[in-house]
N, C-alpha and C positions, 0 to 999 in steps of 0.2 A: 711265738714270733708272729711278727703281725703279716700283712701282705705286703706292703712295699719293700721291708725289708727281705720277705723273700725271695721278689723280684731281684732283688738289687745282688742278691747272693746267688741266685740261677744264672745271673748273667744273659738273661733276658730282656729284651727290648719290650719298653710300655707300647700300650696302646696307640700311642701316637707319634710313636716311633718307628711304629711297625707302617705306621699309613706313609712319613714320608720317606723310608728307605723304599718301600715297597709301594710306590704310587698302582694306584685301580689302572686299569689301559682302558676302561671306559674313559674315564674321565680325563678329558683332552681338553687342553687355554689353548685358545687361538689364539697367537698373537696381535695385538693392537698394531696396524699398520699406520705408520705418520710421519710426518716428516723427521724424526730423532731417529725413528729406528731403519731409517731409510740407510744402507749405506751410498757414501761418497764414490761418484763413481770418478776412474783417474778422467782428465783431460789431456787427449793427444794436441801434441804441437803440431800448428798447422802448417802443412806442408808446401815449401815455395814452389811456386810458379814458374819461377824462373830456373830452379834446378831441375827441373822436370824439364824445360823447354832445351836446358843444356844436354840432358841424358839423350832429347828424341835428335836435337842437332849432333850431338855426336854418332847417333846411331846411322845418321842420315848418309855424315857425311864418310863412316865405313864404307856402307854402300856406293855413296859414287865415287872414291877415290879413283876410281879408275878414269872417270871423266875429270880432267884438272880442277876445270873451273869450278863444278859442283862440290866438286869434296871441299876443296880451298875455301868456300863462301860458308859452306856448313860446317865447317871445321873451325872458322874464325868465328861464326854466331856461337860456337861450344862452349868456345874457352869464352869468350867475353859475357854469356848469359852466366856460365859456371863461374866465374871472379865479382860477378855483380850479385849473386847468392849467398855470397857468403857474408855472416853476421859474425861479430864479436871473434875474431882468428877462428871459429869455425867455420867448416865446410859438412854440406849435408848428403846423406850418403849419393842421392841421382845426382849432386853437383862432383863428386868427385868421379863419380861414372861418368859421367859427360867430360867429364876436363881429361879424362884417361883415355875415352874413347878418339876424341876429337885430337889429342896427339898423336897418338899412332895411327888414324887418318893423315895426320901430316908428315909422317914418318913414311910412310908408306907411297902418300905424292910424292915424295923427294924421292926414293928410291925408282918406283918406275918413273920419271922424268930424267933423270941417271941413266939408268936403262934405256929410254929412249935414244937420249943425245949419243949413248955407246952405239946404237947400233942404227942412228942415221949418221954419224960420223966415220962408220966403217962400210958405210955402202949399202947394209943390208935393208937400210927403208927406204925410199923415197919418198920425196916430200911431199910427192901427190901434185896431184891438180890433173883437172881434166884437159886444160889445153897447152 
């Protein structure tokens, strides 16, 4: 028998079989860096301006619900910046923050000016004035 054949019968792996199942860990390929092997990085959509301006009026106008006029002015820039953000029947997550916030700021005016009118109607406020 000759030798290939009795590699072939040991079920032995040649010589240059044995190199690339079994690569050296000397020998290292850096890879070629360039524009192909670059990968694509994603692109974030940019975020409006105006739903972010909706989110901070609505947050605004939590805060001063308790003063009418303040909540009422920040609560109507909410909704109006939150309905001018939205593209294509979407809305983006800070516009729907803002349009959530900004109603139950108006929810909330309605109820303590309710509450008012209950209880300067029953005596318990006065209407004030110093003279």
């Amino acid at each position: 028998m000759d030798q290939e054949n009795q590699k072939d019968y040991n079920n032995e792996p040649s010589v240059e079989q044995r190199e690339d199942t079994y690569p050296d860990t000397l020998k290292t390929e850096e890879p070629s860096w360039n524009a192909q092997n670059v990968a694509p990085q994603q692109v974030r959509a940019s975020q409006s301006t105006m739903a972010l301006a909706s989110l901070v009026m609505g947050i605004l106008s939590l805060v001063t619900c308790c003063c009418i006029y303040g909540g009422f002015i920040f609560a109507s820039l909410g909704i109006l910046f939150a309905l001018l953000s939205r593209t294509e029947d979407k809305m983006e997550g800070y516009a729907k923050a803002g349009l959530i916030t900004s109603i139950i700021s108006f929810v909330l005016m309605f109820l303590l000016l309710m509450v008012y009118l209950v209880l300067m109607a029953g005596g318990y406020i006065d209407r004030g004035g110093v003279f």
